[in-house]
N, C-alpha and C positions, 0 to 999 in steps of 0.2 A: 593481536587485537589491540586497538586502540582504547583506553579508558579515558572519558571523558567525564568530571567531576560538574554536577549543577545541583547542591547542596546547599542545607541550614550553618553545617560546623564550621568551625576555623578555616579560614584557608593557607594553603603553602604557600613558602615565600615567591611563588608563581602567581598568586590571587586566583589560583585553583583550587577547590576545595573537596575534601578529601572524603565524604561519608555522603550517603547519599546517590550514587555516582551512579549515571547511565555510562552503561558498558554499550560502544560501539564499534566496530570494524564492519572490514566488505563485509564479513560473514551474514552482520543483522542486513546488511542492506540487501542484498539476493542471494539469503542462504548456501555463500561459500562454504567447502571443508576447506581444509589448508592443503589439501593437495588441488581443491578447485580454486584456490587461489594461482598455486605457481602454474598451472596450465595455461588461466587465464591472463597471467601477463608475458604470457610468451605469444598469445592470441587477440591479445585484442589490439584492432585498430588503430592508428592514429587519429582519427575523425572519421564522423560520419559520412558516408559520399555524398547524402544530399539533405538538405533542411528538410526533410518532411519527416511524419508522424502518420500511425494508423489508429484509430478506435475498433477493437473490433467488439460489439455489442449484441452478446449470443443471448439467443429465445430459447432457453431450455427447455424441453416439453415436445419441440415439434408443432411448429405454430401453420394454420392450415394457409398453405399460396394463395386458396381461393375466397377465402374472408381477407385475406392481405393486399394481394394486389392482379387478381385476376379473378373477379366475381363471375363473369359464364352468367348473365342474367338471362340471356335467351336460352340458357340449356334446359332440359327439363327441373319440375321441380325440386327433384332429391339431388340434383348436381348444382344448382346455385346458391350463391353466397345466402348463409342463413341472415345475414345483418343487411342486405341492400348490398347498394353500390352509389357511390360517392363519385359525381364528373372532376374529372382535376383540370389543369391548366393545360395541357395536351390534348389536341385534337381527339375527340374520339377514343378516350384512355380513361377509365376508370377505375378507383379502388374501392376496398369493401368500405362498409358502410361506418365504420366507426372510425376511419381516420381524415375527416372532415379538414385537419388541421393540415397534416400533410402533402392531402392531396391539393391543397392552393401552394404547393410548393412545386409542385412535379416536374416543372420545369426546373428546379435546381437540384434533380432527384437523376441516379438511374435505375433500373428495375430490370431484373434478367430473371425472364419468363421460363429459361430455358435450362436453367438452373439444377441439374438431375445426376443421381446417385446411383444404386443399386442395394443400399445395404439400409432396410428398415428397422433393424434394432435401436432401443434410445442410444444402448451402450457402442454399439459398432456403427451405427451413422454415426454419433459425436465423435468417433475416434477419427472416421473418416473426413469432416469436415475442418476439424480440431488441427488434425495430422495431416490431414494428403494421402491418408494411408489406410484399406480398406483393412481391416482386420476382425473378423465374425468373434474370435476368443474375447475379446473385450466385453461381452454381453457374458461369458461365461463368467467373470474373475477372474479373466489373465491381465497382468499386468499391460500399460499402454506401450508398442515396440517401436514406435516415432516420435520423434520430439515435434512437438505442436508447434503452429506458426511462430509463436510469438518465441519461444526455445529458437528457432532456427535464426531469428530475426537478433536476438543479442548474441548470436553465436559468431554471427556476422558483423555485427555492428560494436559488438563489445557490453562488458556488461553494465557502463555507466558513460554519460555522454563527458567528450574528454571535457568539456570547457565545465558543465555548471555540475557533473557529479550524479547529473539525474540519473535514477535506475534507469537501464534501457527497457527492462521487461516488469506493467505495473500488472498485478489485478485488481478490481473494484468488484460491489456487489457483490453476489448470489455465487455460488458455487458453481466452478466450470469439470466437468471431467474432460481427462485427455490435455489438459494445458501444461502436461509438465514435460521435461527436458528427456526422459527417455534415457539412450544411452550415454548423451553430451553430459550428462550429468548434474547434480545438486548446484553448479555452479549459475546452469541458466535457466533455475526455476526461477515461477515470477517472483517480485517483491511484494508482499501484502500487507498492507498499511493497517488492513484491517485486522493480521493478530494471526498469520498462522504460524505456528514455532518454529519453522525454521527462519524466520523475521519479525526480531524481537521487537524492532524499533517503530512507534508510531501505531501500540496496539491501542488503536481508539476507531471506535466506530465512525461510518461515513458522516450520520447526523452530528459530532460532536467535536468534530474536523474543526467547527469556526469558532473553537472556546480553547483554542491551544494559545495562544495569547501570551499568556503568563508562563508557556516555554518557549513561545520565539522571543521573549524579553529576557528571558535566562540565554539562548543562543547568542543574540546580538552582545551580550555583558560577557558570553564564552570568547567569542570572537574579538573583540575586543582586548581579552587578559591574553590570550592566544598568541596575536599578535607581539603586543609589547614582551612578551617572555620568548620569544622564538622559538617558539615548541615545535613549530610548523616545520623549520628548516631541518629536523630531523626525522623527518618522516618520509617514509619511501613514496610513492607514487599513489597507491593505490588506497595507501592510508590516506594522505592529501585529499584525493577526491573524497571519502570516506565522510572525512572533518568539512570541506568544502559545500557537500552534501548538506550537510545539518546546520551549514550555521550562515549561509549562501543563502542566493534569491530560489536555491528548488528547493529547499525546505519548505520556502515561502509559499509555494503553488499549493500547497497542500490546508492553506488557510482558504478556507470560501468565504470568511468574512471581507476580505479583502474585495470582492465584487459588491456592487450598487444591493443594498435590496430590491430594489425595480425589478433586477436583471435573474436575481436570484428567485424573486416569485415568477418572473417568466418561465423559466424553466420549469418550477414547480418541486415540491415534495413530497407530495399526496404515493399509495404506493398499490397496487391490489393485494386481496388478500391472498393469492396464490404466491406472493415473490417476496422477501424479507427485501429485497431490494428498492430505492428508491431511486428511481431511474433518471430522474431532473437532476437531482445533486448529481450522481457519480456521471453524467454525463459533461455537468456544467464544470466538476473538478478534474475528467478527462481531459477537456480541453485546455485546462490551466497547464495540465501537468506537459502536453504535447509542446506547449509552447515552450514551458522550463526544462525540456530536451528528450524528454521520454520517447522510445522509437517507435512503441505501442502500448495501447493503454487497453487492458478487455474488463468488458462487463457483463456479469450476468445477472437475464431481467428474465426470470423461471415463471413459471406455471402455465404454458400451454399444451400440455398432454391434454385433451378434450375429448375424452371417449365417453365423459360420463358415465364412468365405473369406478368403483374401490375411490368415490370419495373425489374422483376429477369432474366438473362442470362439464355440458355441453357444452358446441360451438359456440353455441350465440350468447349464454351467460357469460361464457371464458372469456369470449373477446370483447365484451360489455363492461366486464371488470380490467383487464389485464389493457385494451386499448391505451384508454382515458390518459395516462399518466403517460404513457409511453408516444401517444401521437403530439401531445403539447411539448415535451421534453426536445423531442426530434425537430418539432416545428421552431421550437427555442433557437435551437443547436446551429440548425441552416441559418437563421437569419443572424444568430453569431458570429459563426465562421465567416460570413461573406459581409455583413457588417465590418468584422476587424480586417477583412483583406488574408483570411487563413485559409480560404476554400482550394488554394495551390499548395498550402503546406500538410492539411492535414485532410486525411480520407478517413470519412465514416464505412464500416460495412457492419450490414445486420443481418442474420442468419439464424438458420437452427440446423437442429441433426438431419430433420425432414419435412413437406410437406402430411398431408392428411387426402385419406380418400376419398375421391371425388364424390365416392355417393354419398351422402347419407347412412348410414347405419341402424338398418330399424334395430338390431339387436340392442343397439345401447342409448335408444330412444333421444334424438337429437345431438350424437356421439360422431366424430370422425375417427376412423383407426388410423395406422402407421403408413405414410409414403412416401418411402424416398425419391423415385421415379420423378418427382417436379417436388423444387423445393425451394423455397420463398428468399430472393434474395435484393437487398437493397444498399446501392451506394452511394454515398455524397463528397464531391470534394475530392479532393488529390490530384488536383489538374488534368481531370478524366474527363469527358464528353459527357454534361448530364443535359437534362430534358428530352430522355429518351426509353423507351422500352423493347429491351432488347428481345430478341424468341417469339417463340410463340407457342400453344400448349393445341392439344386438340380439341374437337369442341366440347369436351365434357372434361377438359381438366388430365386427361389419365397420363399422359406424357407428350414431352418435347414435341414439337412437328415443326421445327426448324432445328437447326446446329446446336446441341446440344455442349453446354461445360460443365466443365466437372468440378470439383475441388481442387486438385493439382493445376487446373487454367485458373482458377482465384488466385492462388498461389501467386503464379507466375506474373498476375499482373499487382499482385500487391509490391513482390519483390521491385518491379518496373517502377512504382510509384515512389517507392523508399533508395532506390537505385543501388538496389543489392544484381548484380551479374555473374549469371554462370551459376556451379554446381553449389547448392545449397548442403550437401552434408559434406560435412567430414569424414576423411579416409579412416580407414582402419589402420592401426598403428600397432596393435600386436593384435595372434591369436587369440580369440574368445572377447575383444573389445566393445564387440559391435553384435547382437545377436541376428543368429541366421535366419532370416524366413522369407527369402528370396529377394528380388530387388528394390528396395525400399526409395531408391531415385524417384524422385514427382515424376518429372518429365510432362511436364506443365507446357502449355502453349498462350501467349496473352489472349482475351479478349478483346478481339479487334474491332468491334466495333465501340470499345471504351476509349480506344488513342486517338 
């Protein structure tokens, strides 16, 4: 572990000061053990294969396809969107009714209609979307048996980018189940700025990100005594990036004062009261962090269970509150990426565990239950084919009636985008390494009508 001293007392004949001291190594950065150390630099890469970056920006709850982006206005009344329907930029293409902002985007949008699962539990759809990997025992309280995208994605990519040190794997927001590394291990769980223990460093809330100030001024005065005492030159690799990390321009991504207010109330802060998240910020700080090297960045924006029971809203309240913040954020976000020339380097996708059933629900009086069968998916950017909607659903919503993808085809076309090729897991290297519950390979095929 590296100790790193930003202190009131004396300092040593270093002009490093000794009391006080943030303790930092890989460990705070993406909860290494020291044996997830030495694996990890026998595995990690020399560079990234390619400049891009993903967001992936999870709807916990199960937000319904048909308030989202296939309203069914001609279907009968208990099958169409409770909120309307919204014309977008696209011929003949409409969304539900609360994302007004978005849908004048649609042409810089894609939307896959076709988008279907089979596993309607919250806990075993999220495992399956999360992972690529169906697993029913997750709804029980069995542990998660795959490492989730973003796990595979620094498995591959490494767990810090070589040049600026940025963590490869961030999380922001709201709590994700199923996002962690599985059998690869503590090495590529993500890194949480926001405070989970196994990432000591940078425990401060999203809102309070742009009042760190008075320690990027302690950093820059590190870096600085650093320098001139040659403390650097005795540092292995990994501690380097480590110190590089903290006191570098990715430290720096992590200030949002550093953007315009203008740009910053575009996006917005406002939040619903279903999600502790505020989805304008960590979306507008996703983006910083992509560009300071990050390989993916996830967010979660909770509260769309809408059965209206045990305390959850109906549809049409749910997505009255939970929209508003979420369709400006995203409206922000496009006209960012392709404002700065980013819409090639980095891919938005937004998803949940499932959609909601097409009817109506008289039992939970304006309620939708669980449906994985069609499940709401949208993506922006990553040099993909957008102004277009993919699939198509039946007339009343209940599933697919064109070619149907799954999660492991998301996969596969995310890997495309980030230019990871070939077999995404890791072999087994001894007996009992890897647990057995048959063949955990994606075996993902792209979406081709994204390339």
């Amino acid at each position: 572990m590296l100790e790193l001293t930003v202190a009131r007392s004396m300092p040593n004949c270093a002009g490093i000061r000794r009391r006080d001291f943030l303790r930092v190594g890989l460990c705070t950065l993406t909860g290494l053990t020291q044996a997830g150390v030495s694996r990890a630099r026998q595995q990690a890469p020399p560079a990234w294969p390619k400049d891009t970056s993903v967001i992936w920006l999870w709807l916990g709850g199960g937000p319904s396809h048909i308030e989202t982006f296939d309203p069914k206005m001609d279907a009968p009344v208990e099958f169409r969107s409770t909120t309307g329907e919204v014309k977008t930029t696209l011929p003949g293409i409409t969304f539900g009714g609360t994302f007004a902002q978005l849908a004048a985007r649609a042409h810089r949008i894609a939307v896959v209609r076709s988008f279907s699962h089979t596993n309607s539990g919250h806990g075993g759809g999220t495992h399956w979307v999360n992972t690529g990997v169906d697993f029913t025992g997750f709804d029980n309280g069995q542990p998660q048996i795959a490492p989730s995208l973003g796990a595979r994605i620094a498995y591959r990519r490494g767990l810090n980018h070589p040049r600026t040190g940025m963590p490869s794997y961030v999380k922001l927001g709201g709590n994700i189940r199923a996002d962690g590394p599985a059998y690869l291990g503590r090495a590529y769980a993500p890194f949480n700025p926001q405070g989970a223990e196994q990432n000591l460093l940078l425990r401060i809330p999203i809102t309070h990100l742009e009042d760190r100030r008075q320690l990027l001024r302690s950093f820059d005065n590190m870096r600085r005594e650093i320098d001139q005492s040659g403390l650097a030159e005795g540092l292995d690799q990994f501690n380097v990036q480590a110190l590089q990390f903290l006191t570098g321009e990715a430290s720096r991504a992590f200030d949002l004062s550093r953007e315009s207010p203008k740009l910053r109330e575009k996006y917005g802060s406002a939040q619903s009261p279903y999600s502790p998240a505020r989805v304008g910020e960590c979306l507008l700080l996703a983006r910083r962090l992509c560009e300071a090297g990050a390989s993916i960045v996830t967010i979660g924006y909770g509260g769309w269970d809408h059965h209206n029971v045990n305390g959850t809203p109906p549809v049409k309240e749910g997505f009255e509150q939970c929209s508003p913040p979420l369709d400006q954020a995203l409206a922000a976000f496009i006209d960012d990426i392709y404002d700065r020339g980013l819409d090639k380097k980095i891919l938005l996708v937004m998803t949940g565990e499932f959609g909601r059933s097409p009817r109506i629900d008289t039992r939970f009086a304006g309620g939708r239950d669980h449906w994985a069968m069609v499940t709401p998916l949208l993506l922006v950017g990553g040099g993909l084919k957008m102004g277009q909607v993919i699939g198509k659903t039946t007339a009343r919503a209940e599933r697919p009636d064109s070619e149907p993808y799954s999660p492991a085809d998301l996969f596969a076309t995310i890997f495309h985008v980030l230019g990871i090729h070939g077999e995404v897991e890791p072999p087994a290297t001894r007996p009992g390494s890897r647990p057995v519950f048959g063949n955990l390979r994606l075996g993902g095929r792209l979406i081709p009508e994204l390339l």
